[in-house]
Structure formats: C-alpha cells, structure tokens
C-alpha positions as CSV (number, residue, x, y, z in Angstrom):
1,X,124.8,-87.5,154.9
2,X,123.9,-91.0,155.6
3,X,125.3,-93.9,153.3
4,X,123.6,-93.4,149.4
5,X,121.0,-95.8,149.1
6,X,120.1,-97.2,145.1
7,X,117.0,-95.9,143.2
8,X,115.2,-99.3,143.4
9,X,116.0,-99.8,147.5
10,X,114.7,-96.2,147.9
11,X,111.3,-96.6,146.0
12,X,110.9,-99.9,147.4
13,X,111.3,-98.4,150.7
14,X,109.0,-95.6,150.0
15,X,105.9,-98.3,148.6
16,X,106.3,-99.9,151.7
17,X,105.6,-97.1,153.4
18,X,102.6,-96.2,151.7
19,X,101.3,-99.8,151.0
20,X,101.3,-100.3,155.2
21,X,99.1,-96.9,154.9
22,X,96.5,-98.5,153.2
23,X,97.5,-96.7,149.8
24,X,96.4,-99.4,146.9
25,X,100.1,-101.0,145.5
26,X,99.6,-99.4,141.8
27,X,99.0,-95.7,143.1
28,X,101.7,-96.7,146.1
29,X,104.1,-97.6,143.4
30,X,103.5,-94.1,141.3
31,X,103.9,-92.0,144.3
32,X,107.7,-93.9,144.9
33,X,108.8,-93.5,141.4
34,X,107.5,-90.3,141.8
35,X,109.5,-89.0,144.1
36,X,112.6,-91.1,143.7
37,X,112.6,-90.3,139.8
38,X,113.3,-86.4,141.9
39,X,116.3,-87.5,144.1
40,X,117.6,-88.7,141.5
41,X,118.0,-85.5,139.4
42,X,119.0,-83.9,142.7
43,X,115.7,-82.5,143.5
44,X,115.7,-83.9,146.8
45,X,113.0,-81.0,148.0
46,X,110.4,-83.0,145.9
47,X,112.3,-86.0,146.8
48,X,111.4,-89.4,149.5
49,X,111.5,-86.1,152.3
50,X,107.7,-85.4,150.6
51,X,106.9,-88.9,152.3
52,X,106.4,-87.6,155.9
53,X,103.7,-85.1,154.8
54,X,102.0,-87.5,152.9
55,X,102.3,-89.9,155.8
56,X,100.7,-87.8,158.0
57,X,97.9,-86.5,155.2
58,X,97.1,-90.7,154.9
59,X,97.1,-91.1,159.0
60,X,95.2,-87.6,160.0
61,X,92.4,-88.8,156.7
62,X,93.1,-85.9,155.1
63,X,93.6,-87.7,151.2
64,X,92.1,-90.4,149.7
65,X,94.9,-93.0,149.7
66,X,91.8,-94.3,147.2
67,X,90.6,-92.1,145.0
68,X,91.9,-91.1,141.6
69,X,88.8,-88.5,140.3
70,X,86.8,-88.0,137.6
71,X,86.5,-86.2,134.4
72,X,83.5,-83.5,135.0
73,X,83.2,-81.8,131.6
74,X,85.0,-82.3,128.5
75,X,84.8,-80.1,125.3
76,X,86.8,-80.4,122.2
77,X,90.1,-80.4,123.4
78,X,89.2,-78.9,126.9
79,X,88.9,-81.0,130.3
80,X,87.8,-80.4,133.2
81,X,88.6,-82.9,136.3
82,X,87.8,-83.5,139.8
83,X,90.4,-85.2,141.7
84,X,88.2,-86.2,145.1
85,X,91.0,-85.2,147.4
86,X,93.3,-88.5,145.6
87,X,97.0,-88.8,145.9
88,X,98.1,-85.7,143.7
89,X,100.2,-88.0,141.7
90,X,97.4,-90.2,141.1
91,X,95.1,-87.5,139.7
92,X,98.2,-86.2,138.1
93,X,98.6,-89.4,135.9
94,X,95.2,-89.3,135.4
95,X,95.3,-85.9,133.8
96,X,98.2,-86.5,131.9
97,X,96.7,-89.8,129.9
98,X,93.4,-87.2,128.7
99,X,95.8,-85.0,128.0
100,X,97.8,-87.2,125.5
101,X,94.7,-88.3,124.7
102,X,93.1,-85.2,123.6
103,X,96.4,-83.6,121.8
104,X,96.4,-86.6,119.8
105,X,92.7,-85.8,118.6
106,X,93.0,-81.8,118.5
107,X,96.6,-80.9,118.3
108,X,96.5,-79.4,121.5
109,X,95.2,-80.6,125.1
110,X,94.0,-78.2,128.1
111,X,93.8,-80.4,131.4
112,X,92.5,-78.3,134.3
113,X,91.9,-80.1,137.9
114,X,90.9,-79.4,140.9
115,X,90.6,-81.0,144.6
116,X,94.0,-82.9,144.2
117,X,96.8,-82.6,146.6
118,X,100.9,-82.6,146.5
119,X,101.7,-84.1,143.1
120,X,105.6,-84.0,143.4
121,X,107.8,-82.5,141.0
122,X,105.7,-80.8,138.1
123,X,108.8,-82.0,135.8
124,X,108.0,-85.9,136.4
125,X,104.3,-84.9,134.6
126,X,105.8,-82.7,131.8
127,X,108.5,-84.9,131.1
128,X,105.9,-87.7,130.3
129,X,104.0,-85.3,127.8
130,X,107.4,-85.1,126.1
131,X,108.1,-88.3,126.0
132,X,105.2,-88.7,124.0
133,X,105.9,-86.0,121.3
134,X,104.2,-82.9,123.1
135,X,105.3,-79.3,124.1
136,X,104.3,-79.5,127.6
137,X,103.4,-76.8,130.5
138,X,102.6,-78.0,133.7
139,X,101.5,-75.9,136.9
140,X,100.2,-76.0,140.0
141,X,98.7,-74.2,143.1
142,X,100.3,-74.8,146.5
143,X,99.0,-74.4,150.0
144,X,99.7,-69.9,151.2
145,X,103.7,-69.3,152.4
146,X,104.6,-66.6,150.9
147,X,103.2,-62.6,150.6
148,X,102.8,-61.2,147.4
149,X,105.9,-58.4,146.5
150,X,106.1,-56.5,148.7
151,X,104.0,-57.6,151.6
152,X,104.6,-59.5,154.8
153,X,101.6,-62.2,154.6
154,X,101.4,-65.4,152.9
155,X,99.1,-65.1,150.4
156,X,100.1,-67.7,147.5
157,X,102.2,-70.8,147.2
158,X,105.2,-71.7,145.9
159,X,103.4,-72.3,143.0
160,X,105.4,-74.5,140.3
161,X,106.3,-73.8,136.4
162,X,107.3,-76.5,134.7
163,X,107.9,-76.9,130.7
164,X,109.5,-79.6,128.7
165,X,109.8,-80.0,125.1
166,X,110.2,-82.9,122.6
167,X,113.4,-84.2,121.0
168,X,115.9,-82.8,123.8
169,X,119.4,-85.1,124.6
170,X,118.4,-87.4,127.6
171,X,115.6,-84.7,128.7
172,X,118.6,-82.4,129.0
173,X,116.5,-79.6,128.2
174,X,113.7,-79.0,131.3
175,X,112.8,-76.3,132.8
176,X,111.3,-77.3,136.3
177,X,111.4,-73.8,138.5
178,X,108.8,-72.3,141.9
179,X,108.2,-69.2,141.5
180,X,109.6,-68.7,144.8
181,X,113.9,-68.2,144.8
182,X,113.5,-71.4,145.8
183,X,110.8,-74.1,146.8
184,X,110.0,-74.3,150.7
185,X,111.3,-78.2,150.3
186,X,114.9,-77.0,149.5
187,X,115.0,-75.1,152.7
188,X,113.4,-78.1,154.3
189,X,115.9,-80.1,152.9
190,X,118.9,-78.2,153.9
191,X,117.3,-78.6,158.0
192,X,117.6,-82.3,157.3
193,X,121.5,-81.9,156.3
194,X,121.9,-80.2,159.6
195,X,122.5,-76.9,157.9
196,X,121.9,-73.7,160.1
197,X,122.3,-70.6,157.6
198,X,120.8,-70.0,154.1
199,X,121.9,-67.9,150.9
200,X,121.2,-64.6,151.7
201,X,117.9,-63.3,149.4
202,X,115.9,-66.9,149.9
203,X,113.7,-66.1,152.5
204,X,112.7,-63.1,155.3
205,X,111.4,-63.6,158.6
206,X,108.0,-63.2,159.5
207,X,108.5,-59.2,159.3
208,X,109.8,-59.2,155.9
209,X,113.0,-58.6,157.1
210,X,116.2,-60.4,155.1
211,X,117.5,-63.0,157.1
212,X,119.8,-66.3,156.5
213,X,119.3,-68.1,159.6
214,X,117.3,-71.1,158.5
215,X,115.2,-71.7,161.2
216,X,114.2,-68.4,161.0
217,X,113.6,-68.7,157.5
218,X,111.3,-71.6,158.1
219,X,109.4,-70.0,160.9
220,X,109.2,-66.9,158.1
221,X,108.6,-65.9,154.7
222,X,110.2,-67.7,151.2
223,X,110.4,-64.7,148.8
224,X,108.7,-63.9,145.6
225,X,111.8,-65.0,143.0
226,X,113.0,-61.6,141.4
227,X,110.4,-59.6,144.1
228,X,107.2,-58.0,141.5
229,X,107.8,-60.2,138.8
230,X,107.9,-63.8,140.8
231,X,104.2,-62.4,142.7
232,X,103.4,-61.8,139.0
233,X,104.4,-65.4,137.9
234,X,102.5,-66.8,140.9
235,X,99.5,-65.0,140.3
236,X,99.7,-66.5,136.3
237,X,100.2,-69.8,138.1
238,X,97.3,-69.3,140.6
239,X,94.9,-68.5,137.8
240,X,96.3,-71.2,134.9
241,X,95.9,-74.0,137.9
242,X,92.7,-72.6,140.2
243,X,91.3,-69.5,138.2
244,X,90.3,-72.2,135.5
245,X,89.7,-75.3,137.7
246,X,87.2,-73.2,139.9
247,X,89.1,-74.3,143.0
248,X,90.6,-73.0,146.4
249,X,92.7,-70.4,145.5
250,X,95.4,-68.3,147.6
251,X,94.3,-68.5,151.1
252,X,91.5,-71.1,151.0
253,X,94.1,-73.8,149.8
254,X,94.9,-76.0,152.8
255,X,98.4,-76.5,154.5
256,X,100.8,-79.4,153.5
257,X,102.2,-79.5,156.5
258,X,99.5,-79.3,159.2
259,X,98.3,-82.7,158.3
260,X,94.9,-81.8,159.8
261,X,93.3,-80.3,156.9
262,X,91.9,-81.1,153.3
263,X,94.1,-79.0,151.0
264,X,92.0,-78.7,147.5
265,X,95.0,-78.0,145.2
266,X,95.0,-77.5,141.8
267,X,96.7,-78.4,138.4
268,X,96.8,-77.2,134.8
269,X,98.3,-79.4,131.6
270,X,99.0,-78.1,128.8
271,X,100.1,-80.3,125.9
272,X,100.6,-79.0,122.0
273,X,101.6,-81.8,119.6
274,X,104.6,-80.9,117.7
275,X,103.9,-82.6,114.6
276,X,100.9,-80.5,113.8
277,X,103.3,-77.6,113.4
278,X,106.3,-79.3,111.9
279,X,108.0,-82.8,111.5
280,X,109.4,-84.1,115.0
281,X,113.2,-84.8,113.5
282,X,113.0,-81.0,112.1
283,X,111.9,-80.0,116.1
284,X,114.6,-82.0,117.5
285,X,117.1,-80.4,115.1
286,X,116.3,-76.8,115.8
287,X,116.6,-77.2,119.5
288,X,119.6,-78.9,119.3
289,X,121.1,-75.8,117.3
290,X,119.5,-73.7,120.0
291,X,121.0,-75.7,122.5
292,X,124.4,-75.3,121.1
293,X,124.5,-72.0,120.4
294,X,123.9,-71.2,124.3
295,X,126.4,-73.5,125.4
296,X,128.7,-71.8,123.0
297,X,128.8,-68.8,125.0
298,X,132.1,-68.2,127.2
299,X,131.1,-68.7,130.6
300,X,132.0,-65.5,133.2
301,X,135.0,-65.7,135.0
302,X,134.3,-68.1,137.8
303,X,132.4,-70.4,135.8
304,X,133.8,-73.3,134.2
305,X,130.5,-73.7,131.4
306,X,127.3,-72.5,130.4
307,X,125.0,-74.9,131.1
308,X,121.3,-75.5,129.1
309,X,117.9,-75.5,131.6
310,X,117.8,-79.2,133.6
311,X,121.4,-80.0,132.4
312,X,122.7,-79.9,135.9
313,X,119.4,-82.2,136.9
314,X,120.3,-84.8,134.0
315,X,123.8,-84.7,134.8
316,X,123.0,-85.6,138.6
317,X,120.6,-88.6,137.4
318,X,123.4,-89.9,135.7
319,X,126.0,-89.8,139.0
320,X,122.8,-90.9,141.3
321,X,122.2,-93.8,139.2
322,X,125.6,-94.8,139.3
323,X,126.7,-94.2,142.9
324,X,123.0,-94.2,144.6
325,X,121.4,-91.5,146.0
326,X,122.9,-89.7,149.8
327,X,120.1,-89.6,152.0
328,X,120.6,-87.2,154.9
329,X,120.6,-89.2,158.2
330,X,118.1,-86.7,159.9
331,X,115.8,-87.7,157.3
332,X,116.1,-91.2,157.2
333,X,116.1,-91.5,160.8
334,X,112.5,-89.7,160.7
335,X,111.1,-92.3,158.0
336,X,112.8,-95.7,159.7
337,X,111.0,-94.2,162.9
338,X,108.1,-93.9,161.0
339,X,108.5,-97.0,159.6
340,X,109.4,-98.7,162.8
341,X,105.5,-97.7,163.9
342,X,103.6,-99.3,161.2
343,X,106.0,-102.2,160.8
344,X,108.3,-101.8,157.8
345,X,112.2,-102.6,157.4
346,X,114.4,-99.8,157.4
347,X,116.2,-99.5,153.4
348,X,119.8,-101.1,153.2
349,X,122.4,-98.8,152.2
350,X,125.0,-99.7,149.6
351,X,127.3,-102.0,150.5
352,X,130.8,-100.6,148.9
353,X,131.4,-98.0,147.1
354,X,130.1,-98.1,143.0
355,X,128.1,-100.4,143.9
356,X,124.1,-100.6,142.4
C-alpha cells in the first residue's frame, strides 16, 4: 500500500483530474466526493480506482463530461428521465432531487432513467434519500460480465442493490450489495494491491470452471451470488433499472472498460416517505430495537460480534477519516501517470502518522 492520503487531498486530486478533462468544476466536484465518500467506507472497488474508466470514457468521447439529462415524462409520482450519456453521477443527482421532490408531494417517488453511465456506489444515492426522511431503494444496470446460473456467457452485470432507511446511528444501517459474490471492482482492486489469488467461489474462468487465480478470474467469469438466486436478483435488477426505463438491457449495455463505446446504463429510485406511515422518532426507535436485538445474538465461534448491514462500512469511515485513506501504489502510480499527461500534481501523502 502506498502512504494513506486524507479525504480532502484525494478528492481534490480526483477534481483535478476531471476538471483538466474538460468535466465542468460542479459535476467534477460530485464525481470526487462521489467516489472518495466510497474509500472512505472501505469500498475502494467504487472508490478513486473508478477514475481511470471514466478517464478514458471522457478522452475516447464516449460520455458527456456535459450533460446532466432531462425529465421525459412525469406522472403523479412517476418519472421518467433521459440522461444524454452525462456523468452517471450527474444524472444520478439529478434523479435523486425529483425524487425527494416527488415523495414529498405523493408519499412515495418512482425515478426511472435511462442513457446514464457508471454512477459509483448506489449507497452514496440511497444514503442521500435517507438523509432526507425516505425509505430508499436504489439499483442499477451494469455493462454484461457475468452468465446467468448456470451458464458460461456474460449475459448481465453486476447489477447493484442498494437500500437505506431513515433514523439509523451514523448510517450504520446500509445495505449496499452486487448481486454478484462480489462487484468486478473488488477483484480489480485486489490486482492493484498486487494480490495473485482470490477466495475460492468469487469468480470461474471463462469455462465456468472454479478458479482462484485472479488474473484468471479477471480474464473469466464473476459468479451469480448464491448461483439461481443471485441471476434471479440480477434479473429483478435488470428490469426495476432498464425493463422500466425502456433502455439497453443485458447484452446491448456497453462495456465500462473498453473506453470505445457508449454504454446506455440505467437507474431506478425508489423513495417512500416515512412519515406518511408513522412519526419519524417512532421509525427511528423501532430500528434501533431491531438493530439491537441482532447484535444481541452470540456470534459463532470464530467471531468476535455480530455486526448490523454497513456497520463494518461506518466503522471504516470513522478509521479513514482519522488516519486517511491507503491508496495502493499500483494505483496511484496509474493516476499520477495519468495525471502527468494532462498536467496535474500528483496528491501529497500524509506527512506523519495521525495526521489529517
């Protein structure tokens, strides 16, 4: 690991990258916080390592550093929105503001988009509906790597759930899961740590066949999480993003990582306002009984506690933004490089130890 860099070094870092690729300073600015606001929960899949397909996305013309879409239909509390190929996180954001928009009107919101691209972690979108008093579900399409149970052919993405609810302990409770055994980027991620093997039941190669050699895994197949029932989960995913959004879906979605293509992804929002159903305090209560009654449980030998969904994640932010976040030198050394070629500093690590 290279030396941990601080939240604001890294983001500033990361607009600087996108600002010199002529992405406008306020959607430049989103896209860091983005992405940084996922190292620091320890999602480093979705983390500043998203930068280098984005980089090349902007450079090949591929996405509209620009754009940020367009609502095409709205009814009641339905709407419909075209992102024109803009940064996914700046449709994203987009979405999200109808979204609280129209749950404050209607109780509930259904955002639906299509033509967007990469919008980082689905939790940095759901988090921000729950912030603002709403039951959120976020999802999204992804460009084909991996065959449907039990086939050999990509066929779907890694296709993201997300949900996050109102009244949680320091967004302690957040569930933020592919539906994948894990997300391509954490296999990506472990390439840039110099690791070599992977936990065995991640990924296949190209034949299907179990392997934990992780350059074979990358040149193969991520698998379905729990085999039938993550294709199943995928397929919901597909539909709830795509199916309503009328765009690409499975193999007419574009690849992240080719750089040469338009990818056309798609996103779904949903947002229910708590306090049509019951008072927010009441809400709040009742999940924090919930939450303690699962943390009461005796944990399995080998285990020290039972943790809540996105505990880890909010335990990690709280380390990160103490002691910075480790950046793995492979990976820095591919954005100073890039940086290097359109003319912006590399970050400063931290000084000493503690320090930020």
């Amino acid at each position: 690991m290279h030396h941990p860099l601080t939240a604001a070094t890294l983001t500033e870092f990361a607009q600087a990258l996108l600002l010199q690729s002529g992405v406008p300073k306020q959607n430049a600015r989103l896209v860091a916080d983005s992405l940084v606001a996922a190292n620091l929960r320890g999602v480093d899949s979705h983390g500043i390592q998203m930068l280098l397909p984005y980089l090349d996305q902007l450079a090949a013309g591929t996405m509209d550093p620009v754009a940020a879409g367009v609502p095409l239909s709205e009814s009641g509390a339905c709407l419909l929105y075209d992102g024109q190929n803009g940064i996914g996180q700046v449709v994203a954001a987009e979405c999200v503001r109808h979204a609280l928009r129209l749950a404050r009107a209607h109780g509930v919101a259904v955002v639906s988009a299509r033509n967007s691209n990469h919008f980082g972690a689905a939790a940095y979108w759901a988090q921000q509906l729950a912030a603002e008093g709403c039951y959120a579900i976020v999802t999204s399409n992804a460009s084909p790597a991996v065959p449907p149970w039990p086939g050999v052919e990509p066929r779907l993405g890694t296709n993201p759930l997300c949900m996050a609810v109102p009244g949680s302990q320091e967004d302690a409770w957040l569930l933020d899961m592919a539906t994948t055994t894990v997300s391509l980027g954490k296999m990506h991620a472990a390439s840039y740590r110099g690791e070599t093997t992977l936990p065995a039941g991640w990924a296949t190669d190209r034949h299907g066949v179990p392997t934990t050699h992780l350059a074979t895994a990358l040149a193969g197949l991520p698998t379905p999480i729990g085999g039938y029932k993550g294709t199943g989960l995928a397929l919901m995913v597909e539909l709830l993003s795509a199916g309503l959004s009328g765009g690409p879906m499975s193999t007419d979605v574009g690849s992240l990582r080719s750089g040469f293509m338009t990818l056309g992804i798609s996103h779904f929002f949903l947002a229910i306002d708590v306090s049509r159903f019951q008072a927010p305090e009441e809400f709040a209560a009742r999940l924090g009984r919930l939450t303690g009654n699962i943390k009461s449980t005796s944990p399995a030998p080998g285990h020290d506690e039972v943790l809540m969904t996105g505990e880890p994640e909010c335990r990690t932010r709280s380390e990160r933004l103490r002691d910075g976040i480790p950046i793995a030198d492979a990976l820095l050394d591919s954005l100073t490089a890039r940086a290097r070629i359109i003319g912006v500093p590399p970050p400063e690590p931290i000084a000493q130890e503690g320090a930020y």
